[in-house]
C-alpha positions in Angstrom: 7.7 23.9 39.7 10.2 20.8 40.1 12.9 21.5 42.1 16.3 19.9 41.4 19.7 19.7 42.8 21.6 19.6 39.6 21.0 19.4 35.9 22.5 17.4 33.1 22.3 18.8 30.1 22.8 17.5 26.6 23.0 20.0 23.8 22.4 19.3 20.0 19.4 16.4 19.5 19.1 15.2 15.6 15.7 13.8 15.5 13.0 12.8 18.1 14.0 9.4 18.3 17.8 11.2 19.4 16.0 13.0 21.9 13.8 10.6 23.7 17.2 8.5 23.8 18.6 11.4 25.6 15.9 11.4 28.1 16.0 7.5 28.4 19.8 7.7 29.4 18.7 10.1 32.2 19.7 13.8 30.5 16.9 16.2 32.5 17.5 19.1 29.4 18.1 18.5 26.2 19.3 21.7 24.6 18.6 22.8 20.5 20.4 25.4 19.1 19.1 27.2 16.7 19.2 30.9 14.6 23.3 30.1 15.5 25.9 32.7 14.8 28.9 30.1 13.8 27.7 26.5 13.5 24.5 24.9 11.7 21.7 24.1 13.4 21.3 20.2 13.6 17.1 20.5 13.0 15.0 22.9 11.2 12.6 24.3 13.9 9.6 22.9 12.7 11.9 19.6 13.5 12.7 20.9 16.6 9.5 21.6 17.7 8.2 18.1 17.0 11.0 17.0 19.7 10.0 19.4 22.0 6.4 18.2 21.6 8.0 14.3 22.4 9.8 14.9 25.2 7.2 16.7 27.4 7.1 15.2 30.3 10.8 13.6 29.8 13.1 15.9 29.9 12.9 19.8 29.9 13.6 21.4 26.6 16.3 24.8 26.0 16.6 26.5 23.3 20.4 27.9 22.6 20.7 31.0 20.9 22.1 33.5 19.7 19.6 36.3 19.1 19.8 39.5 20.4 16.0 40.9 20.1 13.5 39.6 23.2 10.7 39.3 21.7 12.1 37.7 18.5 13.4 35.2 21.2 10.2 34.6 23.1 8.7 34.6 20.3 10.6 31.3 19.0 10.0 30.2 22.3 6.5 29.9 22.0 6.4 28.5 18.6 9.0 25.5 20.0 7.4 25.2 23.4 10.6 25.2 25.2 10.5 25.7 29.0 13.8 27.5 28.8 16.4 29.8 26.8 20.2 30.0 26.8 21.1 33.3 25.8 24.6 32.2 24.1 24.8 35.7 22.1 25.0 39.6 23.2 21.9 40.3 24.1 21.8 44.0 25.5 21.1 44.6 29.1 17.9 45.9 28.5 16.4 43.3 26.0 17.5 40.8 28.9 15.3 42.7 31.3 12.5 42.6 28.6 12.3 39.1 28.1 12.8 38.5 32.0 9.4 40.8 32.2 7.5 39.3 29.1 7.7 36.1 30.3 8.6 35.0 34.3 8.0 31.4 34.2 10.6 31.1 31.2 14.2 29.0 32.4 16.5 31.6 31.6 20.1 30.8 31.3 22.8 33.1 30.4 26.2 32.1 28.7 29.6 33.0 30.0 32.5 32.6 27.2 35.5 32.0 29.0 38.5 32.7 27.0 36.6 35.6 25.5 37.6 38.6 27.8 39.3 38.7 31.0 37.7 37.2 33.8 37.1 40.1 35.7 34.9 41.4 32.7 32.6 38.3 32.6 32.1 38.6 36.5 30.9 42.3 35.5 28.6 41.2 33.0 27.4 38.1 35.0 26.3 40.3 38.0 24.5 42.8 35.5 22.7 40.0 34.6 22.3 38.0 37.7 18.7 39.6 38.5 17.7 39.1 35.7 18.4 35.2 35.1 18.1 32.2 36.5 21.3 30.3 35.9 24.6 31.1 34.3 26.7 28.4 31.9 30.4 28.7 31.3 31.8 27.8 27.9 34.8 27.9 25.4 36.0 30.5 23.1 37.8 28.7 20.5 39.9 31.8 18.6 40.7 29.6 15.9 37.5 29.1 14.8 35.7 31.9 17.1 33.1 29.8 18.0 31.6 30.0 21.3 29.9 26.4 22.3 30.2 23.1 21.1 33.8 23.6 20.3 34.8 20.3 21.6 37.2 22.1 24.2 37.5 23.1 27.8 38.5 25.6 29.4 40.3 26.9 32.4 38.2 25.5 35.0 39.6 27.5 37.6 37.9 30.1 36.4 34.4 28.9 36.4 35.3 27.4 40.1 35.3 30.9 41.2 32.5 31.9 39.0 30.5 29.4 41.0 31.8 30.1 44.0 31.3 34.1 43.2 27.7 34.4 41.3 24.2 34.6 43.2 23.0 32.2 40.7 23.5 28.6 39.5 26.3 27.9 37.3 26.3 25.4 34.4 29.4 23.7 33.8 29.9 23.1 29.4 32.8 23.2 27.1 34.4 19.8 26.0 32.8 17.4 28.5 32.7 14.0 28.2 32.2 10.7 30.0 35.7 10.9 31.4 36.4 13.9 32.3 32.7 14.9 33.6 33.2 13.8 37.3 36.6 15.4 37.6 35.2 18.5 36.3 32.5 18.3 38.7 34.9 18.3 41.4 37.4 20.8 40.4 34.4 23.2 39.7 31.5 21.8 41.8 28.7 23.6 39.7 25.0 23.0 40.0 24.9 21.0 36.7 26.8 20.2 33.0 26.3 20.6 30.0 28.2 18.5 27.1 27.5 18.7 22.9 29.7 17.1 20.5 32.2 15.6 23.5 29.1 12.3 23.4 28.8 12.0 19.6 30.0 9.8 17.3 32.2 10.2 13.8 28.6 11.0 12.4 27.7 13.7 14.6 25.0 11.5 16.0 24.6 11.1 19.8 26.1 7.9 21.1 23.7 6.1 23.5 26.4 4.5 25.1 28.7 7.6 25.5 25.5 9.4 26.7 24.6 7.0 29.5 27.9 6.8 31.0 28.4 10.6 30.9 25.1 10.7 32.6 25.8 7.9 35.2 29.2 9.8 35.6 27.7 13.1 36.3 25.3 11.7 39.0 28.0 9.6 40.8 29.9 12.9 40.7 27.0 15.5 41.9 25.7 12.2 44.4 29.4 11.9 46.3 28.8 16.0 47.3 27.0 17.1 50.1 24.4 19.0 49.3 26.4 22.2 50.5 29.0 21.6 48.1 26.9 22.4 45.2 27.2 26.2 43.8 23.1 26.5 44.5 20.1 24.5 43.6 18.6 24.5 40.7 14.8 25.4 39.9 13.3 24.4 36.6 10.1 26.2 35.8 
């Protein structure tokens, strides 16, 4: 088990050359969504297993999702060989708890939409879930489009300050990060790790080395100049 005191995620990889540049530039998770409720996937999952299978020992893999069945989920985390999930969807309580018991050495991180209910709702869910998971991640609803990730937008970070501040678990900072904003939202929320998608790629969709490596230098200068009290909880990767 490699224990960490903050992750830097990077969501949405294109092909395996995209993600062993990911890794290169320092990103410790690369994330693939896939079986989406809103946007496209970027890779079939045959494609995304073949990245998974390149980046072993590089970076640890997610898989972001929206399904609600567990074993339908551990089952595509099998086929991919992902070392973790993101529940992004509405997975019931008791699926949650199914997957949790199916399969105990899976990274297990559970979204929180902010913009999506009140606050004091997503608190509710998070501590139904909190036993059940290993880390929480705070995105953006985006009514317009109601998407729910990789919306290109922040939210009111306020709210995932006391989120972090609130939760037994790690918390995940995502929704419209970028290389210069990261370190100020580091700060203002002071979560155990960040997470950014489409706020490091270019007009193409592609991910932009040299956004990626500054948003990754950012982030560490950001997580380094805390003491290691300030952040929400260390993180373990399985």
């Amino acid at each position: 088990m490699l224990r960490m005191t903050y992750v830097v995620q990077v969501a949405g990889v294109c092909s395996v050359d995209e993600g062993l540049m990911l890794a290169a530039c320092g990103a410790t998770h690369v994330g693939l969504p896939l079986r989406l409720a809103v946007h496209r996937p970027d890779v079939s999952e045959e494609q995304a297993r073949d990245i998974v299978r390149a980046l072993s020992g590089r970076a640890e893999t997610v898989l972001i999702t929206y399904l609600a069945d567990a074993l339908e989920t551990l089952a595509l985390c099998r086929y991919l060989g992902v070392s973790g999930v993101q529940l992004h969807g509405d997975m019931p309580l008791g699926q949650v708890r199914l997957l949790r018991q199916a399969a105990p050495d899976l990274f297990v991180i559970k979204s929180l939409v902010v913009g999506a209910a009140p606050e004091a709702d997503i608190f509710a869910r998070a501590q139904d879930h909190a036993p059940l998971v290993d880390a929480f991640l705070t995105d953006t609803y985006d009514p317009a489009s109601g998407a729910t990730g990789a919306t290109g937008k922040a939210h009111d970070w306020k709210v995932s300050e006391r989120l972090a501040q609130r939760l037994p678990r790690p918390l995940i900072l995502a929704g419209g990060l970028n290389p210069d904003n990261v370190a100020q939202a580091i700060q203002a929320v002071r979560p155990a790790g960040v997470d950014a998608h489409t706020g490091l790629e270019d007009a193409q969709g592609r991910k932009d080395e040299a956004l990626v490596r500054r948003f990754v230098a950012e982030a560490r200068r950001a997580f380094d100049s805390m003491p290691a009290a300030g952040l929400a909880k260390d993180i373990e990767s399985k």
